[in-house]
C-alpha positions in Angstrom: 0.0 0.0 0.0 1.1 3.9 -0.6 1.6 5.8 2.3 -0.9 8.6 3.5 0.2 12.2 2.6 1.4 13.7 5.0 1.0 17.5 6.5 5.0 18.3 5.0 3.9 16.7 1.7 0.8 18.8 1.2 2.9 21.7 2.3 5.4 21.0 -0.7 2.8 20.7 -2.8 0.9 23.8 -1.7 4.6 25.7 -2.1 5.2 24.4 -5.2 2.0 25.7 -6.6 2.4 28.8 -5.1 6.0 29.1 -6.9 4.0 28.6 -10.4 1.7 31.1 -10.1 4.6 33.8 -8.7 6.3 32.6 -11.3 3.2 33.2 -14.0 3.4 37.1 -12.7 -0.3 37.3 -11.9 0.0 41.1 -12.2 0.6 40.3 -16.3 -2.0 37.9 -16.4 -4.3 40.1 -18.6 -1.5 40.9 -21.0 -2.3 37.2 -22.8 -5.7 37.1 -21.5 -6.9 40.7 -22.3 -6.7 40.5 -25.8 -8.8 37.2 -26.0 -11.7 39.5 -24.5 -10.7 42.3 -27.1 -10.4 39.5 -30.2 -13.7 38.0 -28.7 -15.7 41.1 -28.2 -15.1 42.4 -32.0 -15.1 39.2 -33.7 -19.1 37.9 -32.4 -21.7 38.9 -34.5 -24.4 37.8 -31.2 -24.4 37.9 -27.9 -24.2 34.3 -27.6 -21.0 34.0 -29.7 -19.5 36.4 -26.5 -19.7 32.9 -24.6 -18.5 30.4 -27.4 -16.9 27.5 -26.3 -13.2 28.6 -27.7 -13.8 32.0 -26.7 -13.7 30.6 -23.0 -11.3 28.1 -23.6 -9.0 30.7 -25.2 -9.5 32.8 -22.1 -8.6 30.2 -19.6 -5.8 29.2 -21.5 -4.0 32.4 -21.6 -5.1 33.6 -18.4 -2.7 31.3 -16.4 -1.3 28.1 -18.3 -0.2 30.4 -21.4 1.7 32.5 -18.5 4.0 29.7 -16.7 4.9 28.7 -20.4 5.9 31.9 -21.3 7.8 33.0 -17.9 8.8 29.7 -16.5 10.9 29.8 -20.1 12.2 32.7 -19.6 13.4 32.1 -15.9 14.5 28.7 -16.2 17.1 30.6 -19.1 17.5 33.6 -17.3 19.0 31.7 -14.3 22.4 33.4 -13.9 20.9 36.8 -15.0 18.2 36.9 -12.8 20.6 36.4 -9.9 21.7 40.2 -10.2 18.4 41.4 -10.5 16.4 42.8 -8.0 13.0 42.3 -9.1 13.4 38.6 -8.2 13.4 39.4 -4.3 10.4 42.0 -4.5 7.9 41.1 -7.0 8.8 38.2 -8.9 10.6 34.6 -8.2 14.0 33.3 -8.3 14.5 30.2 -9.7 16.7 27.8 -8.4 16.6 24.9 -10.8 13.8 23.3 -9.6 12.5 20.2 -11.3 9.0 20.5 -11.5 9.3 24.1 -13.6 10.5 22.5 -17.2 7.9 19.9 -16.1 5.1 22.6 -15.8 5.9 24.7 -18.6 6.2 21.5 -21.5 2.9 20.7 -19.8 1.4 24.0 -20.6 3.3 23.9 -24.0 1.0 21.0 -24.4 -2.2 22.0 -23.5 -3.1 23.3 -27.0 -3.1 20.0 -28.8 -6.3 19.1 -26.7 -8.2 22.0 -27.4 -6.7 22.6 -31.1 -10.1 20.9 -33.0 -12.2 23.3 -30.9 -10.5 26.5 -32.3 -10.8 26.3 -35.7 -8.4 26.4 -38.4 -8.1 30.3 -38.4 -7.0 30.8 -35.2 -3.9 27.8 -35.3 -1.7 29.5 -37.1 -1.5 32.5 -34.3 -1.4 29.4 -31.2 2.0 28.6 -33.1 3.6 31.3 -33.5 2.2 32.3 -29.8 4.2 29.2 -28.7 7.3 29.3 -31.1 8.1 32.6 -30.5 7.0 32.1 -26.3 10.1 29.5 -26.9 12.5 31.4 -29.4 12.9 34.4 -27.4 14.5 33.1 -24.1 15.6 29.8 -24.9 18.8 28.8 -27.0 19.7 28.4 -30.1 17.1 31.0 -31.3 16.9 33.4 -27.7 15.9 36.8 -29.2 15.6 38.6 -26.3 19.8 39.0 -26.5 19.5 40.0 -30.2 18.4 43.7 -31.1 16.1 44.6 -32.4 14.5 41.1 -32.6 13.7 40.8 -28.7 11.4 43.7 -29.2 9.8 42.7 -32.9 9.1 39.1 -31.4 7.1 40.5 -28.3 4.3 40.7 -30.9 3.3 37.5 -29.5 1.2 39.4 -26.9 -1.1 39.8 -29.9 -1.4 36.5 -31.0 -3.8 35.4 -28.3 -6.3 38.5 -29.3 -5.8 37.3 -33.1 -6.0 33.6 -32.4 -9.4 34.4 -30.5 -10.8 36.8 -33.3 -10.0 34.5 -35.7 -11.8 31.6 -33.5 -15.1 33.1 -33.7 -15.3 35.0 -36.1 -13.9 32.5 -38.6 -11.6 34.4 -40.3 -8.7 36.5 -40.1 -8.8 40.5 -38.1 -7.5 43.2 -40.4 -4.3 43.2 -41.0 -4.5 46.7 -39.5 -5.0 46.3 -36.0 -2.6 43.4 -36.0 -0.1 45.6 -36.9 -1.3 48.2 -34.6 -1.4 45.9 -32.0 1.7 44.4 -32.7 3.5 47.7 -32.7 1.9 48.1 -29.1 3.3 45.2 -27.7 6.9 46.1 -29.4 6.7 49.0 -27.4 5.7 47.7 -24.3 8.2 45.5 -24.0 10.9 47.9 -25.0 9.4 49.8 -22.2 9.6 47.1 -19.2 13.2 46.7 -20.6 13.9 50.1 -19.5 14.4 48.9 -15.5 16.8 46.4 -16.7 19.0 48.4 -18.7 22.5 48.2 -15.7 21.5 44.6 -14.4 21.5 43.3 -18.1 24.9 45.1 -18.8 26.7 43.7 -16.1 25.9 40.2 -17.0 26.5 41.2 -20.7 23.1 40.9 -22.4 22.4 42.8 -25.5 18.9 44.1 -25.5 17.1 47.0 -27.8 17.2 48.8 -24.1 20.7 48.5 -23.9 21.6 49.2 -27.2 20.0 52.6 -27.2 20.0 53.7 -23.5 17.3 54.9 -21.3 16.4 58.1 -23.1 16.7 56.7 -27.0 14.7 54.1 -25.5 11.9 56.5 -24.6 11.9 57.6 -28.0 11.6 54.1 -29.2 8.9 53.3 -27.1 7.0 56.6 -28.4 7.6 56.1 -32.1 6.2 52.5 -31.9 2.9 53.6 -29.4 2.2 56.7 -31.9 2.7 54.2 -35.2 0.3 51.9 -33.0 -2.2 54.6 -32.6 -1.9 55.5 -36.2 -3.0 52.1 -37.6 -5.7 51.7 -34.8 -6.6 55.2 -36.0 -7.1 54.3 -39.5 -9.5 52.0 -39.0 -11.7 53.8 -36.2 -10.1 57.7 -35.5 -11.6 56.6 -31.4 -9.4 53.8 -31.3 -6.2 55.9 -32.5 -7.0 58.5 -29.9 -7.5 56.0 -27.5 -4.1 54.5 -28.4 -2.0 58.1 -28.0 -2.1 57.6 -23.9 0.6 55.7 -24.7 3.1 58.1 -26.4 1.9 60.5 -24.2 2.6 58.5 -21.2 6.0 58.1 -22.3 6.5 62.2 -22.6 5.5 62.5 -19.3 7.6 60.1 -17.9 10.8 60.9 -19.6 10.7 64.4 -18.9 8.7 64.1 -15.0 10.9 62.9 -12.0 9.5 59.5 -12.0 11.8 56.9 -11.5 11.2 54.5 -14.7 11.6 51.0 -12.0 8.4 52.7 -10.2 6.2 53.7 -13.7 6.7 50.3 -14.9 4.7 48.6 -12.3 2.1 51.2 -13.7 1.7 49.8 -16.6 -0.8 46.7 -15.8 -3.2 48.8 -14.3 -3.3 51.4 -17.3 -3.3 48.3 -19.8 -6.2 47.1 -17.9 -7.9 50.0 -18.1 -7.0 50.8 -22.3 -8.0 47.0 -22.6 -11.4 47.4 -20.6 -12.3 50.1 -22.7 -11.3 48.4 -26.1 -13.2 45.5 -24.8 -16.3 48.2 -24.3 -16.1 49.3 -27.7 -16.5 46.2 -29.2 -19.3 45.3 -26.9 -21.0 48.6 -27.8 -20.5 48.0 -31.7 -21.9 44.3 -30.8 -25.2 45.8 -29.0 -25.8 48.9 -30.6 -24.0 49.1 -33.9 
């Protein structure tokens, strides 16, 4: 016979668990799992469709098991970086080679092949690239978060789930338009979150579009990408450009304010949650009275 759990071996378990989700970076949850409700709410042509069976298994997927893929990746990787960095100790966790992480994240790797006939053709294209570029940018041989100015073109992957998700329901594929918009969005963004990181990547030696350009070019980069964002959003709906230019102006204040850049980063989820709600709402209003 097995032996009975016992109180330390739920403990593990229960620490373990907690780890994962640490690791997942709950506070970025929404940056997979907004744009599903974003792709969702401008793809359904009915209420009902707002409830589709991929639309909600899109949305779980993303919300957390798309999240340790993407980040238990990146730390397992970022081992011997990470132990310079001081976001590890404050907000986010340290990995220390434990087993069960590359278990958990070729586990979430995974997932898709269950719910892959559920989807849709459309939308399998953008669960690949979501999951080849999740992979290519942290681990080796591709790792294009060391190469400029790949590490920020590839963070376009933040679209894919919003794309994948349109394309789910609606059957077809979003304009090219806001994918682009989008895409240039998430290029910025992460360009931006790079910004705290800019000494603790030099001093282990890692090349990023940060790096390269330094703090203030890097403000400019970030700007040029959010206004080109706002400009294609802009084209197809002149609300959803103005809505976009929070962004570059976001950036102007903070590169010219006394704002430390490591404290407006952790900023940023709650303004993308609000920008994402409001996207969301405008889809919803189209769906209801358009």
């Amino acid at each position: 016979m097995s032996p009975e759990p016992t109180a330390a071996d739920d403990r593990n378990a229960s620490d373990r668990l907690s780890y994962l989700l640490t690791l997942s970076r709950p506070r970025f949850w929404l940056y997979l799992a907004g744009p599903v409700l974003v792709g969702v709410a401008y793809a359904a042509d009915a209420v009902g469709e707002l409830f589709a069976p991929a639309a909600v298994v899109l949305f779980a997927y993303f919300l957390l098991p798309a999240n340790v893929f993407l980040y238990g990746i990146n730390d397992v990787y970022d081992r011997e970086i990470d132990a310079a960095n001081p976001k590890k100790e404050e907000r986010e966790a340290r990995y220390r080679g434990q087993g069960d992480v590359p278990l958990a994240v070729g586990l979430c790797a995974a997932l898709p092949v269950l719910f892959a006939p559920l989807v849709g053709t459309a939308a399998l294209p953008w669960l690949i690239a979501f999951l080849a570029l999740g992979a290519a940018y942290s681990a080796p041989p591709a790792r294009l978060k060391t190469t400029p100015p790949l590490d920020s073109v590839s963070n376009g992957l933040y679209v894919t789930p919003g794309v994948a998700a349109f394309a789910a329901v609606a059957g077809a594929q979003p304009p090219l338009l806001a994918i682009a918009g989008g895409w240039l969005w998430a290029m910025g963004m992460h360009t931006f979150s790079a910004i705290p990181d800019i000494e603790p990547d030099r001093k282990t030696g890692i090349r990023t579009t940060a790096t390269v350009l330094g703090e203030r070019r890097t403000y400019a980069y970030c700007g040029a990408c959010w206004v080109a964002s706002a400009v294609a959003f802009g084209a197809l709906d002149v609300r959803l450009g103005a809505l976009m230019l929070v962004y570059p102006a976001l950036v102007v204040a903070i590169s010219t304010a006394s704002v430390a850049v490591d404290r407006a980063y952790w900023w940023f989820p709650s303004i993308n949650t609000v920008v994402g709600a409001l996207l969301t709402m405008g889809g919803l209003w189209r769906l209801l009275y358009g």
